[in-house]
Backbone as CSV, one residue per row, in Angstrom:
resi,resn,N_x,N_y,N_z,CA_x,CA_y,CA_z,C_x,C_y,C_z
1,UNK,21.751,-244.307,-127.704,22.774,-243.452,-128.289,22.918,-243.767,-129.781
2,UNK,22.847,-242.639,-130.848,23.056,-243.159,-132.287,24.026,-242.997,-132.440
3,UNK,24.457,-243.281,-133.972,26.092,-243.696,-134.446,26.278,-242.291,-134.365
4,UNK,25.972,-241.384,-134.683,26.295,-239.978,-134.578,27.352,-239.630,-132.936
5,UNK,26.342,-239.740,-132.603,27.506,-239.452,-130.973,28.679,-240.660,-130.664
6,UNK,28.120,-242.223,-130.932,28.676,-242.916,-130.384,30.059,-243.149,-131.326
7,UNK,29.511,-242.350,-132.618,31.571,-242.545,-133.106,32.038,-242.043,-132.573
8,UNK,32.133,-240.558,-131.385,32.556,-239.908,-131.024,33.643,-240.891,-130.138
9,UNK,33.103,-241.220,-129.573,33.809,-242.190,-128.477,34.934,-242.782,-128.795
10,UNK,36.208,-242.375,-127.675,37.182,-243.073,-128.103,37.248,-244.981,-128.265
11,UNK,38.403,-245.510,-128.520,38.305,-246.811,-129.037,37.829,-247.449,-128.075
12,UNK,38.420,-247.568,-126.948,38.439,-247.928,-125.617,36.398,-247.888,-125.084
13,UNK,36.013,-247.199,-125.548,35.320,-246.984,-124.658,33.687,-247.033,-125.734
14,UNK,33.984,-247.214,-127.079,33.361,-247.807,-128.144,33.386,-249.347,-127.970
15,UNK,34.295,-249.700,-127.720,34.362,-251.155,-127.797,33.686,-251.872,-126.551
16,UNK,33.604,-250.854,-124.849,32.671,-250.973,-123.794,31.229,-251.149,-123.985
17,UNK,31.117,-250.005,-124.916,29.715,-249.957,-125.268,29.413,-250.859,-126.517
18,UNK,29.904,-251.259,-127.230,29.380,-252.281,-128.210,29.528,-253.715,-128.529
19,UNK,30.836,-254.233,-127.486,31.462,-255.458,-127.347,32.645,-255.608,-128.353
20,UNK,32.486,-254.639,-129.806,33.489,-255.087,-130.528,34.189,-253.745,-131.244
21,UNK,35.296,-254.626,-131.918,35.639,-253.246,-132.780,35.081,-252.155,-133.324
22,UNK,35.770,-251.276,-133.779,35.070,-250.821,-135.059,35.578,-250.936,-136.361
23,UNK,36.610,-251.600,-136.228,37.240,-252.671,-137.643,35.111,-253.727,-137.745
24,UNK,35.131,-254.209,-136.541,34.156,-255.242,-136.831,32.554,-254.711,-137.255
25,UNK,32.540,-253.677,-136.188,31.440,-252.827,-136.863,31.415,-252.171,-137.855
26,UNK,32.062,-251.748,-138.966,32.259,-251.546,-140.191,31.943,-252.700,-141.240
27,UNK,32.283,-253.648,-140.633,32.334,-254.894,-141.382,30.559,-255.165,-141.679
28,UNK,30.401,-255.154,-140.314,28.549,-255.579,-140.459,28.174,-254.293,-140.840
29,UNK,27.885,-252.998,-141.176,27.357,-252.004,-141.575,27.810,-252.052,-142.987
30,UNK,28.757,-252.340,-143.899,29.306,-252.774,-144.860,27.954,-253.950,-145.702
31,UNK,28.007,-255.181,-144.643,27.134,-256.033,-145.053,25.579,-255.682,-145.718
32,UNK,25.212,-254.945,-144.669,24.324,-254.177,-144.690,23.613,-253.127,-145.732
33,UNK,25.142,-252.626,-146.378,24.718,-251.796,-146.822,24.388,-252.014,-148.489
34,UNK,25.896,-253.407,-148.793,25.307,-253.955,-149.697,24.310,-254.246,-150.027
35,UNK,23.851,-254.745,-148.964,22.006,-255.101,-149.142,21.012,-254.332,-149.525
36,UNK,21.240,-253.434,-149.001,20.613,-251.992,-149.477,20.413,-251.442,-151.195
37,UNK,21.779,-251.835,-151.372,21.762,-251.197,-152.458,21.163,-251.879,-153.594
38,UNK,21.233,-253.471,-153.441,20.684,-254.436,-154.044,19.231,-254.480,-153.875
39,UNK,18.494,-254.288,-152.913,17.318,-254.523,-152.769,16.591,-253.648,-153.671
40,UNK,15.209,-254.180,-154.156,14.475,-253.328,-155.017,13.507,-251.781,-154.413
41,UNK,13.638,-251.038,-154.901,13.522,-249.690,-154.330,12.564,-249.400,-154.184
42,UNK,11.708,-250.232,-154.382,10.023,-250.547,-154.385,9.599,-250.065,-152.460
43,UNK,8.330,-249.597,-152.324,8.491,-249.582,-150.687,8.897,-248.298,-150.177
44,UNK,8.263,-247.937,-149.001,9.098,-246.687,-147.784,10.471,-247.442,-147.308
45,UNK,10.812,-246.529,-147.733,12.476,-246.508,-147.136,12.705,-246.506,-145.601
46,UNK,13.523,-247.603,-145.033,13.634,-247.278,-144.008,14.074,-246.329,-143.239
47,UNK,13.870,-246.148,-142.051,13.700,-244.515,-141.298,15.479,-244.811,-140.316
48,UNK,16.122,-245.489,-140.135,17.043,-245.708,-139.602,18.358,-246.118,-140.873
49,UNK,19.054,-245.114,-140.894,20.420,-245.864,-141.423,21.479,-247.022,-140.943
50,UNK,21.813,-247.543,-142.115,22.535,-249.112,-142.050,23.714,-248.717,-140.369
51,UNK,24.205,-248.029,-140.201,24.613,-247.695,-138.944,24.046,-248.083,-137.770
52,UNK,22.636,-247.265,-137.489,21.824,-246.872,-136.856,20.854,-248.277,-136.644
53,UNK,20.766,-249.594,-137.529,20.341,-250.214,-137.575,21.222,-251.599,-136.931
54,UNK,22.424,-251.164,-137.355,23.592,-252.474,-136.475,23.506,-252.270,-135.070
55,UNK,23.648,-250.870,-135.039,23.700,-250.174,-133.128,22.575,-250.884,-132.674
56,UNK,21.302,-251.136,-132.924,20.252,-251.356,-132.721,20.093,-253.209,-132.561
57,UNK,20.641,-253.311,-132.974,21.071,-255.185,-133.011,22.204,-255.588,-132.152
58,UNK,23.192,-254.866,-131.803,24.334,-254.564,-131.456,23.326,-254.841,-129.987
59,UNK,22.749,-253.640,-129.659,22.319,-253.120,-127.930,21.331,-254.395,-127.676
60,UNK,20.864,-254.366,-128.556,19.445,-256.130,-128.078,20.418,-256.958,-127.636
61,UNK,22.153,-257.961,-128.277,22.890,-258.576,-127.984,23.481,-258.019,-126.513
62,UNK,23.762,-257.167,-126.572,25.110,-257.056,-125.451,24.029,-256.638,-124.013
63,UNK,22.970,-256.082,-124.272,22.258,-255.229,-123.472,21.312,-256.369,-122.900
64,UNK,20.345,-257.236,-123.927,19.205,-258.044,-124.269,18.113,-257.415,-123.390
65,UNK,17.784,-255.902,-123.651,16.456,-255.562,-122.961,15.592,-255.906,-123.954
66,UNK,14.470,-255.762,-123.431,13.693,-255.899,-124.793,12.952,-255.173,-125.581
67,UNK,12.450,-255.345,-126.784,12.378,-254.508,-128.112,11.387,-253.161,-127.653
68,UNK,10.710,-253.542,-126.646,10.272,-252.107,-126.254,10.695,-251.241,-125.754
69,UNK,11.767,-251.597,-124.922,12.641,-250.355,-123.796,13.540,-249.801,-124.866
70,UNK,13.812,-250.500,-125.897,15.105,-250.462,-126.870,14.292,-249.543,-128.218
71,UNK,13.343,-249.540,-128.463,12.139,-248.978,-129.295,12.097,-247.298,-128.803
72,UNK,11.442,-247.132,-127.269,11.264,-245.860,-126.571,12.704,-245.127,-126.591
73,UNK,13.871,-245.988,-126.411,15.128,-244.824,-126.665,15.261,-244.840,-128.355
74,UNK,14.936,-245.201,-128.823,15.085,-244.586,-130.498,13.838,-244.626,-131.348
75,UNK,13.341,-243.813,-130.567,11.979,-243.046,-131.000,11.230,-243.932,-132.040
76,UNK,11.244,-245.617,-131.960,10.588,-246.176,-132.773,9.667,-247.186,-132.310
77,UNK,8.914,-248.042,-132.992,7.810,-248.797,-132.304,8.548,-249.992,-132.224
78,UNK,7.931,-250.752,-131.352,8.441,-252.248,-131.201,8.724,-253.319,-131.986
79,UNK,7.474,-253.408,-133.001,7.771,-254.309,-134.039,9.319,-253.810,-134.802
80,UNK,9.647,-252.548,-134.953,10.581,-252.205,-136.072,12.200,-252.744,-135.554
81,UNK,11.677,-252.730,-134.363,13.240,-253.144,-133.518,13.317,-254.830,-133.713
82,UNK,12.101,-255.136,-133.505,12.172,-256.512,-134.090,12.599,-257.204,-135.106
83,UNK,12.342,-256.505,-136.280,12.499,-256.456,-137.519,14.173,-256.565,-137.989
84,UNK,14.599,-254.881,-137.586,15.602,-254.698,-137.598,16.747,-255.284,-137.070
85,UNK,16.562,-256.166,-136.153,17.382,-257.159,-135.626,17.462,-258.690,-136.276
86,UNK,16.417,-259.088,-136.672,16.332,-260.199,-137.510,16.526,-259.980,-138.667
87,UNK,16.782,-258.812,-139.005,17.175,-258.439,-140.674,18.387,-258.558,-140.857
88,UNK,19.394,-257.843,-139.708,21.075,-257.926,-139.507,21.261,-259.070,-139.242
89,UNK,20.633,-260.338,-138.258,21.039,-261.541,-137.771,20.974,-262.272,-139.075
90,UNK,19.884,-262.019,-139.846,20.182,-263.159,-141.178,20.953,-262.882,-142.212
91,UNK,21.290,-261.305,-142.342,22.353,-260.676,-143.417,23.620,-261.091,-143.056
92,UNK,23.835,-261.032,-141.904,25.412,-261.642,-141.796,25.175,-263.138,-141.370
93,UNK,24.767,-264.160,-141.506,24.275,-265.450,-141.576,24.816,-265.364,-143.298
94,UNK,24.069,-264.993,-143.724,23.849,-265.349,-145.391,25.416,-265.000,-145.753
95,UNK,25.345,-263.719,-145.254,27.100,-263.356,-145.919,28.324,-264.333,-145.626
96,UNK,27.769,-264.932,-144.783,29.107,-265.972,-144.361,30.622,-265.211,-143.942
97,UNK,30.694,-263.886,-143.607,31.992,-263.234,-143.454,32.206,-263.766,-141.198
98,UNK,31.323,-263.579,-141.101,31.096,-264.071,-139.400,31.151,-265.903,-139.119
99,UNK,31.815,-266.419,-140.243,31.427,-268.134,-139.767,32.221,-268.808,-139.328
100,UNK,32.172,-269.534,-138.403,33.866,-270.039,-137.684,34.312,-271.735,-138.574
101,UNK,35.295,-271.646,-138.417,35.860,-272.883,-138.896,35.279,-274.130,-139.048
102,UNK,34.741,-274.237,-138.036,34.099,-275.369,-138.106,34.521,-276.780,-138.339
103,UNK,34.017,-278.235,-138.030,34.270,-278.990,-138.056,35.189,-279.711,-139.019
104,UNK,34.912,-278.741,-140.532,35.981,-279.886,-141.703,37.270,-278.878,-141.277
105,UNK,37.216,-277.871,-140.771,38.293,-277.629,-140.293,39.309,-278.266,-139.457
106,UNK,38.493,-278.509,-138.633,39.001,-279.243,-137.371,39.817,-280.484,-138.375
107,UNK,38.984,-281.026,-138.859,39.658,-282.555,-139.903,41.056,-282.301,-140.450
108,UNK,40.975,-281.035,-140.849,42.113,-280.942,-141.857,43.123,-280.725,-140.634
109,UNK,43.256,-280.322,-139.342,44.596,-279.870,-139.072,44.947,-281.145,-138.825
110,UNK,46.378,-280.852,-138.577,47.589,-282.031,-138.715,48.732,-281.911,-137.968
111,UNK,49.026,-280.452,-137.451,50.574,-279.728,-137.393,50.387,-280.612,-136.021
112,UNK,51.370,-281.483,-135.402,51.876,-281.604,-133.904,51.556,-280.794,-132.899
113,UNK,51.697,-279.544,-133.113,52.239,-278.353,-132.077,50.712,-278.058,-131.765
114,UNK,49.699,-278.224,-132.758,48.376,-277.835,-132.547,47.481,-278.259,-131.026
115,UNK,47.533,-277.414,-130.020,46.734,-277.756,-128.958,45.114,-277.312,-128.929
116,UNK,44.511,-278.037,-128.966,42.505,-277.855,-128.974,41.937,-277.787,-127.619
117,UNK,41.282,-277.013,-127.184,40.783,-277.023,-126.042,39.385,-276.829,-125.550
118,UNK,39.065,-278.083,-124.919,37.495,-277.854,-125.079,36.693,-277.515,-123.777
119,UNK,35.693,-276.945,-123.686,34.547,-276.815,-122.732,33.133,-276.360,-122.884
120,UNK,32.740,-276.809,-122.192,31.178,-276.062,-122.303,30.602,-275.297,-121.634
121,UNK,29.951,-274.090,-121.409,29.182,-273.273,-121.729,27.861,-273.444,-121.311
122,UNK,27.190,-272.552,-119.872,25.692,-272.886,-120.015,25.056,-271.412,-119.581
123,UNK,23.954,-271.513,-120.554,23.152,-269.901,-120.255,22.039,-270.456,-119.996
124,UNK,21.687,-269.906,-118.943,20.042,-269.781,-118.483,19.063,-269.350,-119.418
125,UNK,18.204,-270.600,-119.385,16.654,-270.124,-120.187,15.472,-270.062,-119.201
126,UNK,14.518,-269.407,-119.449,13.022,-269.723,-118.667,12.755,-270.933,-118.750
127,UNK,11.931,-271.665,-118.000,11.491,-272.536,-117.844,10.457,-272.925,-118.850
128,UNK,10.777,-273.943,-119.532,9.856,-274.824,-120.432,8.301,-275.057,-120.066
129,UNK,7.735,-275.027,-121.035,6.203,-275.598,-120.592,6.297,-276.858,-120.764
130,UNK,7.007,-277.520,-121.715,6.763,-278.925,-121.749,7.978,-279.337,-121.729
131,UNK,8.791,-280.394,-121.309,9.980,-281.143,-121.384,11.320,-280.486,-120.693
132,UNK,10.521,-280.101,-118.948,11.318,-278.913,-118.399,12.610,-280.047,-117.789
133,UNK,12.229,-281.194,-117.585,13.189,-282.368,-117.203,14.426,-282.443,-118.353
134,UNK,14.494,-282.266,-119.428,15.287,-282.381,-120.368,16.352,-280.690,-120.226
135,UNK,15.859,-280.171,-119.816,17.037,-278.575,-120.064,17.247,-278.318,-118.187
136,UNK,16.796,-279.159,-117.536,17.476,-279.040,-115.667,18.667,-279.420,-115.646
137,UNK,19.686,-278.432,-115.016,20.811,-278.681,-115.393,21.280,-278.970,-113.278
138,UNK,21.579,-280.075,-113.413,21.917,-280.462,-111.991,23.399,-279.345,-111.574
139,UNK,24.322,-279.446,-111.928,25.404,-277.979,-111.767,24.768,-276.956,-111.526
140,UNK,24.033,-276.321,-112.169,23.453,-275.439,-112.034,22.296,-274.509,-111.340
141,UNK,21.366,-275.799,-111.362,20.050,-275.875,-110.688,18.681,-274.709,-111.316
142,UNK,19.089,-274.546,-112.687,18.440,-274.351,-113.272,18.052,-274.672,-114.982
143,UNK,17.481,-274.114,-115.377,17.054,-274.457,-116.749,18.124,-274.178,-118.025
144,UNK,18.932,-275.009,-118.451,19.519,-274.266,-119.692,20.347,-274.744,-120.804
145,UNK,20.256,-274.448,-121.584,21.109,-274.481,-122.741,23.100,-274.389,-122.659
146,UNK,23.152,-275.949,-123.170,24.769,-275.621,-123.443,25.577,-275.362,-124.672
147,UNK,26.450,-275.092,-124.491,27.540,-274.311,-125.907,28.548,-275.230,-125.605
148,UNK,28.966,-276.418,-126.175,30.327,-276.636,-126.438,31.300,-275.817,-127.010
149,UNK,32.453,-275.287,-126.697,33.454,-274.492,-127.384,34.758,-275.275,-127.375
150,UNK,35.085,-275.361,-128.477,36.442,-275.560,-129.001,37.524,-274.445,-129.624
151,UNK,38.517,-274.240,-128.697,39.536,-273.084,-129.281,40.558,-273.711,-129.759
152,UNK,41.717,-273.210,-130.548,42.641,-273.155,-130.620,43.248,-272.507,-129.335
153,UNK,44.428,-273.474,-128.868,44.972,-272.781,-127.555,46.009,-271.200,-127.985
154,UNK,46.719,-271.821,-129.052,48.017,-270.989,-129.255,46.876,-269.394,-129.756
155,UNK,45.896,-269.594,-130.883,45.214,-268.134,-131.337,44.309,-267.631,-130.282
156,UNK,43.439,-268.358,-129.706,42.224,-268.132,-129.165,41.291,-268.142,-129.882
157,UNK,41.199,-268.705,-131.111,40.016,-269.097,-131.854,39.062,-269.752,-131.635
158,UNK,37.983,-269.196,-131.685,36.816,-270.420,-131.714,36.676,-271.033,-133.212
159,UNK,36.967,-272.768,-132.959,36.793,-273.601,-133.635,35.521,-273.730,-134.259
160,UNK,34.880,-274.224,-133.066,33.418,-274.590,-133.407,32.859,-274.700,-132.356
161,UNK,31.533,-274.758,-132.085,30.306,-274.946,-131.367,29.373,-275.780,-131.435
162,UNK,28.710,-276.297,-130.491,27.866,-277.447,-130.721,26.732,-276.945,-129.038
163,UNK,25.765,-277.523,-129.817,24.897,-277.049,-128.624,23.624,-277.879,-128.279
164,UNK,23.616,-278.788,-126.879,22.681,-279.402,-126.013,22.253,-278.740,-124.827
165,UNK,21.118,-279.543,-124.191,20.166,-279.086,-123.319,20.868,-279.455,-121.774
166,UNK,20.074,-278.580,-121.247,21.230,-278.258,-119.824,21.348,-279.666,-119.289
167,UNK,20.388,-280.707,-119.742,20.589,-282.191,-118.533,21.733,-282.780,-119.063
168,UNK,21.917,-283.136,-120.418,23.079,-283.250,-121.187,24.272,-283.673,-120.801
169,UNK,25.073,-284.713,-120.279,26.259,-284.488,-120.103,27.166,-284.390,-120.703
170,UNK,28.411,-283.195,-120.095,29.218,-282.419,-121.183,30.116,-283.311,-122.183
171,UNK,30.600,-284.810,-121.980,31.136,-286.128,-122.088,29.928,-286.464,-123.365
172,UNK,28.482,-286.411,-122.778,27.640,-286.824,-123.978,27.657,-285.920,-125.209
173,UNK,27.740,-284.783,-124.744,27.736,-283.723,-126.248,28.356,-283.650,-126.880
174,UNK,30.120,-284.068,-126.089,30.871,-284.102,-127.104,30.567,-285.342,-127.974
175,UNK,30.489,-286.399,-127.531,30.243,-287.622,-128.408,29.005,-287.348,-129.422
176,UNK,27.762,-286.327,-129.190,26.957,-286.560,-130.400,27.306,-285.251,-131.182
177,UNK,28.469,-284.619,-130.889,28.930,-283.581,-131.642,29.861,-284.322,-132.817
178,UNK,30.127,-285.484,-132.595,30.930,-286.448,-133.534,32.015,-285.423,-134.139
179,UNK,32.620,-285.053,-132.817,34.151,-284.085,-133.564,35.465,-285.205,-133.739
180,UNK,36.337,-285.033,-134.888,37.093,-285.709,-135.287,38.233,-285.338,-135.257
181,UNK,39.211,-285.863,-134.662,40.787,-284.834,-134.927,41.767,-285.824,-135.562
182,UNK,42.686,-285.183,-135.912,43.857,-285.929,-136.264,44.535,-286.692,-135.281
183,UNK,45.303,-287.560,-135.542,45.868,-288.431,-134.277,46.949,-287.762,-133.522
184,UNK,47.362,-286.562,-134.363,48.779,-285.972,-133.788,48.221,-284.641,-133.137
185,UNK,47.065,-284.379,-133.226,46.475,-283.134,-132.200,46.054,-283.351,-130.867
186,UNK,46.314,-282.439,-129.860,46.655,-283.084,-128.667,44.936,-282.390,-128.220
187,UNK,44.497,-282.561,-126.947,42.624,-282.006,-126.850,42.920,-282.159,-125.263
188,UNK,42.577,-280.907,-124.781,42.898,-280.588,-123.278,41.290,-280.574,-122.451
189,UNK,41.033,-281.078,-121.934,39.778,-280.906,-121.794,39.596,-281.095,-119.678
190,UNK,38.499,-280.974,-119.450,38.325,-280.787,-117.789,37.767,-282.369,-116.915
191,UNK,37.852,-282.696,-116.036,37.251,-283.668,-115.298,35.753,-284.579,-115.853
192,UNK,35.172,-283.055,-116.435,33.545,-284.027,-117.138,34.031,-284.872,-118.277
193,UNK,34.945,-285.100,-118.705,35.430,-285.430,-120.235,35.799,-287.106,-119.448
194,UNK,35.535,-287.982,-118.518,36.370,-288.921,-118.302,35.732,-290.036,-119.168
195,UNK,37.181,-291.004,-120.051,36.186,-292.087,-121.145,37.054,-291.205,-122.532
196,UNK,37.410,-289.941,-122.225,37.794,-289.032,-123.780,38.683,-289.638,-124.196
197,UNK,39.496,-290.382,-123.713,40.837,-290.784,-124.237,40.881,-292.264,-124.927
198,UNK,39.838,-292.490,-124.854,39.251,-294.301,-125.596,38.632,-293.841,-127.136
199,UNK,38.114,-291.787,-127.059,37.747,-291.525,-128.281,39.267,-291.125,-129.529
200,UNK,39.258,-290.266,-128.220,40.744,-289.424,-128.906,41.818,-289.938,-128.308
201,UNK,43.062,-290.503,-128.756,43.831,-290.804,-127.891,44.699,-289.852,-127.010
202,UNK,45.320,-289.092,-128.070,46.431,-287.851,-127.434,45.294,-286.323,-126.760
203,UNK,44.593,-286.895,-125.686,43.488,-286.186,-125.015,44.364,-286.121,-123.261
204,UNK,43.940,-285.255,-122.791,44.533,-285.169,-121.616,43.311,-284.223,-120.739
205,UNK,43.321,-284.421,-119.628,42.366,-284.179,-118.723,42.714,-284.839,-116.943
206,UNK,42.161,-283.760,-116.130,42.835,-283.852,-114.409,42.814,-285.122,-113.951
207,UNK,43.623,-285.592,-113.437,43.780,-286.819,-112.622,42.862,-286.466,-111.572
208,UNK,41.819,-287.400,-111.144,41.112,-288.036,-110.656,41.634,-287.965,-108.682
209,UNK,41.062,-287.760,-108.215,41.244,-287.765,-106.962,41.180,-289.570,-106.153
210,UNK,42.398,-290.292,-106.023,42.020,-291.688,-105.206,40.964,-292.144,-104.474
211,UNK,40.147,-292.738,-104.644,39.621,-293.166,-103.436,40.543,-293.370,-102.205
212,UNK,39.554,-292.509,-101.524,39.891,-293.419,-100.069,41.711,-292.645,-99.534
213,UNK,42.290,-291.795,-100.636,43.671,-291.264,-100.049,43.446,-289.801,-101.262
214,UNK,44.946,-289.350,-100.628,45.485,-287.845,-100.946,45.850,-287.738,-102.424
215,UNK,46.085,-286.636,-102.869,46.856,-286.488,-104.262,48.075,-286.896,-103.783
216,UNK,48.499,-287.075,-104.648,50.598,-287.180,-104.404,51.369,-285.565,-104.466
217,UNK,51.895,-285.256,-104.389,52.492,-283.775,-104.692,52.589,-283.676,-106.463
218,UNK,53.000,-284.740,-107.009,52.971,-284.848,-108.639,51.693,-284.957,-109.239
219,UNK,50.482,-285.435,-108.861,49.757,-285.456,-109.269,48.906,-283.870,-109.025
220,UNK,49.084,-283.221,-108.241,48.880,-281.774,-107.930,49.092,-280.758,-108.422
221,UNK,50.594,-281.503,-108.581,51.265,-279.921,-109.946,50.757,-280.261,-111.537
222,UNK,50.782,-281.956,-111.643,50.288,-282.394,-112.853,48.920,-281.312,-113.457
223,UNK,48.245,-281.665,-112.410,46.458,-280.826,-112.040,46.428,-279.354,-112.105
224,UNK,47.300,-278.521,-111.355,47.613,-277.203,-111.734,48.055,-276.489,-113.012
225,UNK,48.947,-277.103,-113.338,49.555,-276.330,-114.570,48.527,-276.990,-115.987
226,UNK,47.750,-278.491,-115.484,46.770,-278.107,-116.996,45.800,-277.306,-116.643
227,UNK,45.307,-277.193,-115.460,44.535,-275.457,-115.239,44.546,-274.538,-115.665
228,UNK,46.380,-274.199,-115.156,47.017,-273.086,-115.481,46.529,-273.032,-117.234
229,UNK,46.428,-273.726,-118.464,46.827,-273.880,-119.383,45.300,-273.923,-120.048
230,UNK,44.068,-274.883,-118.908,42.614,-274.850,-119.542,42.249,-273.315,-119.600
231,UNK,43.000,-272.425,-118.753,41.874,-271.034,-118.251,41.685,-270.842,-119.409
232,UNK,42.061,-270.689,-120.663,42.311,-269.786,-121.598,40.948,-269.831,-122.268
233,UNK,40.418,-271.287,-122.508,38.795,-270.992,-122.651,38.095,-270.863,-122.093
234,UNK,38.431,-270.811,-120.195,37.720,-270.153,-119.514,37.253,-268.668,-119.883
235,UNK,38.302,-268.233,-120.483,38.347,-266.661,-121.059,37.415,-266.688,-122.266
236,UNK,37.878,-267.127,-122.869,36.641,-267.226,-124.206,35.272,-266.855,-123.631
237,UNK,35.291,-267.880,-122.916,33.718,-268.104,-122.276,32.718,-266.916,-122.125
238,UNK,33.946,-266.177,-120.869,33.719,-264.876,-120.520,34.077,-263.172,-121.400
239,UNK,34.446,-263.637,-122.621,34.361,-262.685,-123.533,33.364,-262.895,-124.335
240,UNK,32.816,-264.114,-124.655,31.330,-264.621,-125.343,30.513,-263.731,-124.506
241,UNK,30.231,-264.369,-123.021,29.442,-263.410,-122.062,29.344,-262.038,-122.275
242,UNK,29.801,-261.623,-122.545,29.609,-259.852,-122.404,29.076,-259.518,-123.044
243,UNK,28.135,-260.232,-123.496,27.294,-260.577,-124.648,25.717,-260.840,-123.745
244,UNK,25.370,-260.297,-123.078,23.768,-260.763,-122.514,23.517,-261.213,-122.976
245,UNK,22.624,-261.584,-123.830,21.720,-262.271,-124.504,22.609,-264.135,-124.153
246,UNK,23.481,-263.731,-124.062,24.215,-265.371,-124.004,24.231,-265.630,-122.099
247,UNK,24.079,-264.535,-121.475,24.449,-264.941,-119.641,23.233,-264.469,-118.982
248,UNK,22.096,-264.103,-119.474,21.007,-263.606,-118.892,19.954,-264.666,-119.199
249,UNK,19.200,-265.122,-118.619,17.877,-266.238,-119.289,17.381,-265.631,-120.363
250,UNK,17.431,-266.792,-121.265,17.009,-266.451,-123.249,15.910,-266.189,-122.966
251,UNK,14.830,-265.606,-123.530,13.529,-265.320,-123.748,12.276,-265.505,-124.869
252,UNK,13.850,-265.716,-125.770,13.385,-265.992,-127.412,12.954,-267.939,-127.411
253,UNK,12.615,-267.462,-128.717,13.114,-269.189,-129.176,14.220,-269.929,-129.206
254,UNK,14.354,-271.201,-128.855,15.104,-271.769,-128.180,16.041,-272.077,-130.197
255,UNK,15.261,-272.040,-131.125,15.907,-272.635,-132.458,16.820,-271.230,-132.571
256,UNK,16.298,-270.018,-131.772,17.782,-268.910,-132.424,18.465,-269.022,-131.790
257,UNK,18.802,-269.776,-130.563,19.721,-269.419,-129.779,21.337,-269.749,-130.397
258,UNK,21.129,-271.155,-131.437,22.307,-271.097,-131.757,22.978,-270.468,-132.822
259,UNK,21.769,-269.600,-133.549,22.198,-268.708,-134.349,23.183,-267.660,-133.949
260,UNK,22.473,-267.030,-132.679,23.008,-265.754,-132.050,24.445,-266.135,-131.119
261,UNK,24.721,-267.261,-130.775,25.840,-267.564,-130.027,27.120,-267.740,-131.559
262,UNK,26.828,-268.771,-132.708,27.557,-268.479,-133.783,27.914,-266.890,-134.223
263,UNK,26.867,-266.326,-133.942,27.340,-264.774,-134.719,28.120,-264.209,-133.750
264,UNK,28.354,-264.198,-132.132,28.977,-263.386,-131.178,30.164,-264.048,-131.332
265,UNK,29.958,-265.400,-131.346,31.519,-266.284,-131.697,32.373,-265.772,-132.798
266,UNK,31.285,-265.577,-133.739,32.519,-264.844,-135.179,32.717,-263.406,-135.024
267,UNK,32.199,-262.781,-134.346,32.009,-261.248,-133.723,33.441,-261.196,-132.929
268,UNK,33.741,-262.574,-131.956,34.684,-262.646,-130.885,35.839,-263.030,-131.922
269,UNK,36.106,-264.008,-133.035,37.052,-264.521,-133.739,37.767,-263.191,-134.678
270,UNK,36.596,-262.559,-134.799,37.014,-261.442,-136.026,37.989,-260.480,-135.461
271,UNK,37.589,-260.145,-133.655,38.189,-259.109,-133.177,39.551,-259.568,-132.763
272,UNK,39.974,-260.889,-132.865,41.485,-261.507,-132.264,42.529,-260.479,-132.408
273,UNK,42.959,-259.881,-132.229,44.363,-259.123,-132.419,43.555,-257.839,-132.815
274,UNK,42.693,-257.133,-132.690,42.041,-256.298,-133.752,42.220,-254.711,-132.763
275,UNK,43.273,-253.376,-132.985,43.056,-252.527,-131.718,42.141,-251.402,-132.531
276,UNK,41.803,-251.761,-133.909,40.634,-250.429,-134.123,39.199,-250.174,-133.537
């Protein structure tokens, strides 16, 4: 479908088909177009407009068929879809308008009230030719790549990202992610995190089931309501997802993967509150 019909579409149902705004898709066709205008005029002009070229990067992400099925519906050859997708992935890379906070961020907060919440994230890859023992993910029972995510609880921001191989444990990544917080920020994190509180102190995570006996009734509700309170990057997770290319086995190279999970992350940060 080109931008022609698909502006047609109400908000609701634009945002089905593309994952994001169109506050956000403006933004990257914007990027784009700067580029355009800057580039030297030297050369055939490309046959797809800066529109027509996001849609096209847009459907590889959310869709992840590949460049040939995605080629035959817009009457173009394979390589160009190729092209055209690695042209948008590094234009908004370079532009820096898609980049999340990131770690010196993380340093600087301070406020009390600030709750951080962490988890990780695993998408299926094909199977390795060499060093298939290193990405077997025992949870899983298959091959894959993890995403640490850090939100802000109160915005739903993604903080930052960090990313190891499916054998990895989620306890180890955080430690070679060497994230740093303030002493007065509190870090909510799940059962794999046990040992977090010797890093971070004001860290909290489920009480532990006794050997050998029952929960207590307090230790139950204790366990529930930080549930109640982790889902929220459960949600993240699953708004990242709607994103194929991130919940379907990668196909690409394993060095873009964390390119393309940063750009859906700032894709997901940009749209926070966003109803255009």
């Amino acid at each position: 479908m080109k931008f022609a019909e698909t502006n047609r579409l109400c908000r609701k149902k634009f945002k089905r088909l593309t994952g994001m705004s169109r506050r956000n898709f403006y933004l990257i066709v914007n990027i784009i177009k700067e580029y355009e205008k800057k580039k030297n005029k030297l050369g055939r002009p490309c046959r797809l407009i800066p529109e027509d070229q996001v849609l096209i990067a847009i459907q590889y992400w959310r869709e992840y068929r590949t460049y040939f099925h995605i080629g035959c519906e817009w009457g173009v050859s394979e390589s160009m879809v190729c092209r055209t997708v690695h042209k948008v992935e590094n234009l908004l890379i370079k532009s820096g308008k898609l980049s999340l906070p990131g770690q010196k961020e993380l340093r600087k907060l301070s406020d009390p009230d600030t709750v951080l919440v962490i988890d990780v994230m695993e998408s299926p890859i094909e199977r390795p030719k060499k060093g298939q023992k290193g990405f077997y993910s025992g949870k899983q029972k298959e091959h894959t790549l993890k995403t640490q995510v850090i939100i802000d609880l109160k915005t739903k921001k993604i903080m930052c990202l960090r990313h190891g191989k499916g054998r990895m444990h989620d306890f180890k990544l955080f430690q070679k992610s060497q994230v740093k917080l303030a002493k007065t920020i509190k870090l909510l994190a799940d059962k794999g995190y046990q040992g977090i509180v010797k890093i971070h102190e004001l860290s909290e995570i489920p009480i532990r089931k006794p050997r050998g006996k029952n929960y207590s009734e307090e230790q139950r509700k204790y366990n529930r309501e930080l549930g109640r309170i982790r889902v929220a990057v459960e949600n993240v997770n699953r708004c990242l997802k709607i994103f194929k290319i991130l919940s379907y086995p990668y196909r690409n190279r394993r060095y873009k993967f964390g390119l393309r999970s940063h750009l859906i992350a700032g894709i997901y940060n940009n749209d926070l509150g966003s109803k255009a």
